[in-house]
C-alpha positions in Angstrom: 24.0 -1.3 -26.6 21.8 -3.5 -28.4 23.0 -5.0 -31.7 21.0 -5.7 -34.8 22.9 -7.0 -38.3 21.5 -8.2 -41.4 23.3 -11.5 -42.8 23.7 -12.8 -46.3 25.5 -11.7 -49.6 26.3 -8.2 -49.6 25.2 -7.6 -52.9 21.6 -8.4 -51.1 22.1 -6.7 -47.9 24.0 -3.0 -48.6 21.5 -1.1 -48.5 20.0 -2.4 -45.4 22.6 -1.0 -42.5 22.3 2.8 -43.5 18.4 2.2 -43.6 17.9 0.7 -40.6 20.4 3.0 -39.0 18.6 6.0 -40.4 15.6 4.8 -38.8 17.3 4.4 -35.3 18.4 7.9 -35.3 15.0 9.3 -36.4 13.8 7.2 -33.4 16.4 8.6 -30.7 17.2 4.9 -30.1 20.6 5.1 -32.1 22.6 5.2 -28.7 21.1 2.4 -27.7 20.6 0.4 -31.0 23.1 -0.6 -33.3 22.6 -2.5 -36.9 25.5 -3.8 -39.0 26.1 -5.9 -41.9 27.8 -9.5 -41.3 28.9 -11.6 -44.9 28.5 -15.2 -43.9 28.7 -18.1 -46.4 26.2 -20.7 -46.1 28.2 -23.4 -44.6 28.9 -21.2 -41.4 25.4 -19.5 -40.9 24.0 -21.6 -38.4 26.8 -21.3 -36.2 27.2 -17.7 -36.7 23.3 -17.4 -35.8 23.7 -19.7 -32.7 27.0 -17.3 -31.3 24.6 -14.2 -32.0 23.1 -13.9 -28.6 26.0 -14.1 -26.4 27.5 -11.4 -28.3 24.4 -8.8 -27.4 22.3 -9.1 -30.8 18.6 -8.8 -30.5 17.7 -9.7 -33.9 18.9 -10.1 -37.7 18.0 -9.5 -41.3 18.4 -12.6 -43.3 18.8 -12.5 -47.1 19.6 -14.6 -50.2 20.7 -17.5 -49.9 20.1 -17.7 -45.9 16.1 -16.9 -45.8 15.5 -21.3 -45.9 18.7 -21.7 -42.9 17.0 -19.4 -40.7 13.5 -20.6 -40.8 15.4 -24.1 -39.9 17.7 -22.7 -37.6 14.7 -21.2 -35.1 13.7 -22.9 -31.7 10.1 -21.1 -32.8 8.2 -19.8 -36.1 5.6 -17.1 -36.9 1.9 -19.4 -38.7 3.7 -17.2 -41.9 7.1 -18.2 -41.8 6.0 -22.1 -41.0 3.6 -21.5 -44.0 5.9 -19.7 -46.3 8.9 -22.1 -45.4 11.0 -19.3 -44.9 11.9 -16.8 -42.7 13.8 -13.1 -43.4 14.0 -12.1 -39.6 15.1 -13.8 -36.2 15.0 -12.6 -32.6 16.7 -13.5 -30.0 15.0 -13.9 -26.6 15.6 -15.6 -23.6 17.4 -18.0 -25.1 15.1 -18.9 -28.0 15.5 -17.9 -31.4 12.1 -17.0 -32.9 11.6 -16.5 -36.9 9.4 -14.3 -38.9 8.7 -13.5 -42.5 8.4 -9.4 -43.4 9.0 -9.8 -47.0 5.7 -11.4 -47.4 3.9 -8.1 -45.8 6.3 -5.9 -47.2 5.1 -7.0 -50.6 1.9 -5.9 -49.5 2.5 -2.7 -48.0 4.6 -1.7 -51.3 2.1 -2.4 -53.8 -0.7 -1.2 -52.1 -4.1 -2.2 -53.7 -6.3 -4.4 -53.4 -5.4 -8.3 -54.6 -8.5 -10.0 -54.2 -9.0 -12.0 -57.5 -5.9 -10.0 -59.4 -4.3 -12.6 -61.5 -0.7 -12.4 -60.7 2.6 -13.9 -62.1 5.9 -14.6 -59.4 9.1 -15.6 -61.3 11.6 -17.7 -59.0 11.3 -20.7 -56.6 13.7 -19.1 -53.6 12.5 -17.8 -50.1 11.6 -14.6 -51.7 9.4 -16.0 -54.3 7.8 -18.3 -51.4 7.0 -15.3 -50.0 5.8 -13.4 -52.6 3.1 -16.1 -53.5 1.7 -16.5 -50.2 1.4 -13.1 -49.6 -0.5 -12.7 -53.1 -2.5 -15.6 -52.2 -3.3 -14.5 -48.5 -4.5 -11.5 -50.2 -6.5 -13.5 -52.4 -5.0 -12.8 -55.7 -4.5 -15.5 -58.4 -1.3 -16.6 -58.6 1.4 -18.3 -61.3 4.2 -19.4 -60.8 6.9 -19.8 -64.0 11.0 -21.4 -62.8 13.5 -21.9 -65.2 13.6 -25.1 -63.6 10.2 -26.2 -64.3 9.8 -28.9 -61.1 10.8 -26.8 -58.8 7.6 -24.5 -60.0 5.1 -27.4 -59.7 6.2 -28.1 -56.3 6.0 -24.9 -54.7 2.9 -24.6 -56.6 1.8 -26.9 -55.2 3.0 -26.3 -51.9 1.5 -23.0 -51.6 -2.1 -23.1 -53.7 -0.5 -21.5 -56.8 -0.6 -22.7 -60.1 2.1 -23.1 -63.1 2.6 -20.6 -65.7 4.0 -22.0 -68.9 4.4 -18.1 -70.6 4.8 -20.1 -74.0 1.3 -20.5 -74.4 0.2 -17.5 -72.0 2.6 -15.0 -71.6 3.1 -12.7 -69.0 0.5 -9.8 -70.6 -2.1 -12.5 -69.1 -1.3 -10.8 -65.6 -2.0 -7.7 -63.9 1.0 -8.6 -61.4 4.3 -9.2 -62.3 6.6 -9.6 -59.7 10.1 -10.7 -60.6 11.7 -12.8 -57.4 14.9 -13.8 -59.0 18.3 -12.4 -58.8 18.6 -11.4 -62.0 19.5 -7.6 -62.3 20.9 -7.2 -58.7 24.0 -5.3 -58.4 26.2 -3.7 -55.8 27.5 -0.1 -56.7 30.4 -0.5 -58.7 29.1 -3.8 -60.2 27.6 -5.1 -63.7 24.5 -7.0 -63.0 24.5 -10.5 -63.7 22.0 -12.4 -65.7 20.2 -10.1 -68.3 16.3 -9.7 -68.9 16.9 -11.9 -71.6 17.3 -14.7 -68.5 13.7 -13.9 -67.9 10.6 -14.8 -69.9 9.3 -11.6 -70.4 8.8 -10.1 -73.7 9.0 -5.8 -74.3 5.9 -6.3 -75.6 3.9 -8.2 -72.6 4.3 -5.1 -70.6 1.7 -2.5 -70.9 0.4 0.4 -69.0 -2.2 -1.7 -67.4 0.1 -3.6 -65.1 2.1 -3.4 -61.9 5.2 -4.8 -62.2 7.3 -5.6 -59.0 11.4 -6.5 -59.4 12.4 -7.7 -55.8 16.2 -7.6 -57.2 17.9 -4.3 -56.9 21.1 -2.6 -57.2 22.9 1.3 -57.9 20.5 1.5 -60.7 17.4 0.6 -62.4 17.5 -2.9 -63.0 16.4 -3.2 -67.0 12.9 -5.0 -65.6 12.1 -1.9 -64.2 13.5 0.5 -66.7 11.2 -1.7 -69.5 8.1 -0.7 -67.3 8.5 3.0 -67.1 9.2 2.8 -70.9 5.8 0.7 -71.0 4.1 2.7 -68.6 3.3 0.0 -66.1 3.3 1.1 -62.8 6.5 0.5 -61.1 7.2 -1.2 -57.9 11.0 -1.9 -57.1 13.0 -4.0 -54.9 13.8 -0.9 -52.4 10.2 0.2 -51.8 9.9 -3.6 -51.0 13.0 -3.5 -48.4 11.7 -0.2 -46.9 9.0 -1.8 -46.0 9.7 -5.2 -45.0 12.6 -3.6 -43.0 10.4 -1.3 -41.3 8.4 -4.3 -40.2 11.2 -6.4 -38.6 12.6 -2.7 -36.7 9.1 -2.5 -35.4 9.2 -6.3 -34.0 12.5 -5.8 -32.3 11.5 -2.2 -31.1 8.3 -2.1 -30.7 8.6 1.5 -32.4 6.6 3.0 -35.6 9.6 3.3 -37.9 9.6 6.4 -40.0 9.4 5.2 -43.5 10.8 8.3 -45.4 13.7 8.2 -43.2 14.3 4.6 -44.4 13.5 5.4 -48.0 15.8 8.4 -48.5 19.0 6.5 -47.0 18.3 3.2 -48.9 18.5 5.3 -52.0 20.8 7.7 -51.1 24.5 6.6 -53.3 26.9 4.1 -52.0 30.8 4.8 -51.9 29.7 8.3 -54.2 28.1 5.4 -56.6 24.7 4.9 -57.6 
């Protein structure tokens, strides 16, 4: 048996073993794949990556706050991951252990238009957000970046080719994008949510029909991001359509088999513990 896990918080990863498992059985690889969830704290997550191998894993997920661990933790890096500065999948082979970045084309694959000159806004400054604006800009979109904690905004900016937003002089209706890459509004079932919209600088009013809003955070409901952009009538992208995908990309590295995406979408939605 060949073992796969995703590793982080598990209010970021529990949706991801019953996806990835559905996908393995739609496969027929499910007796010979496994995929489990492991909590690991960051203190003990380069260890735990380094014993990985000897116990029969192939690969892992990697989610918040791991994504900037595993990219350092790798013996070798995808151009992406190297560029993005973070990494959301390893492998393990012959000894190695090699990083890559899905999130970025997942982000991609999820919205599905074309980006070339779309102004765009990312909120955040983590490895999601990293990957987020690269993947924009590698699609040639415009891109903005807005932190709470301004520097950290003008150095990934700068980093990756982006520019700052300061929303109090153009506010988020200025973009056609909005893609949220904070934590605020994730939630396992069972859970409040913890920071509120109001931790983000989005007014009801910025949010029309004529944009696409993205929330990477997710949880046994809507987060209220997304629940203000159906009530808008923006187009709605949310942070499962963006797993699904980026999920299906690391199965298909470590398998080398078309995952089928319906399959994924229907468990990663389907309730947790009868919540959701």
């Amino acid at each position: 048996m060949r073992k796969l896990a995703v590793l982080g918080h598990p209010v970021s990863h529990s949706r991801s073993p019953a996806m990835q498992t559905a996908a393995l059985e739609a496969l027929g690889l499910a007796d010979k794949w496994s995929y489990e969830a492991i909590d690991v704290a960051p203190e003990r997550f380069e260890e735990l990556v380094r014993s990985m191998p000897a116990e029969g894993f192939a690969g892992a997920n990697v989610t918040v706050p791991h994504k900037l661990a595993a990219l350092a933790v790798a013996d070798e890096a995808s151009a992406a991951a190297r560029e993005i500065g973070a990494a959301n999948t390893l492998s393990f082979a012959d000894g190695r252990i090699e990083a890559e970045n899905t999130d970025a084309p997942g982000l991609v694959a999820a919205l599905g238009i074309p980006l070339v000159g779309v102004r765009t806004l990312v909120l955040g400054a983590g490895g999601s957000a990293r990957a987020a604006i690269w993947a924009l800009r590698n699609e040639g979109a415009e891109v903005r970046v807005w932190n709470r904690t301004a520097a950290k905004a003008e150095r990934l900016a700068s980093e990756l080719g982006a520019t700052v937003a300061d929303l109090d002089d153009e506010p988020a209706a200025a973009d056609q994008v909005i893609v949220n890459a904070t934590t605020v509004g994730m939630a396992q079932a069972g859970e409040t949510p913890g920071p509120t919209l109001k931790a983000l600088p989005i007014a009801a009013d910025a949010v029309t029909d004529a944009h696409v809003v993205v929330d990477l955070a997710y949880g046994s409901a809507d987060t209220e991001l997304v629940r203000l952009a159906r009530e808008r009538g923006a187009r709605v992208v949310d942070g499962l359509d963006v797993l699904v995908r980026q999920g299906a990309a690391s199965l298909r590295l470590w398998t080398g088999s078309d995952p089928p995406l319906e399959a994924m979408s229907a468990a990663a939605r389907a309730p947790i513990d009868g919540n959701g």
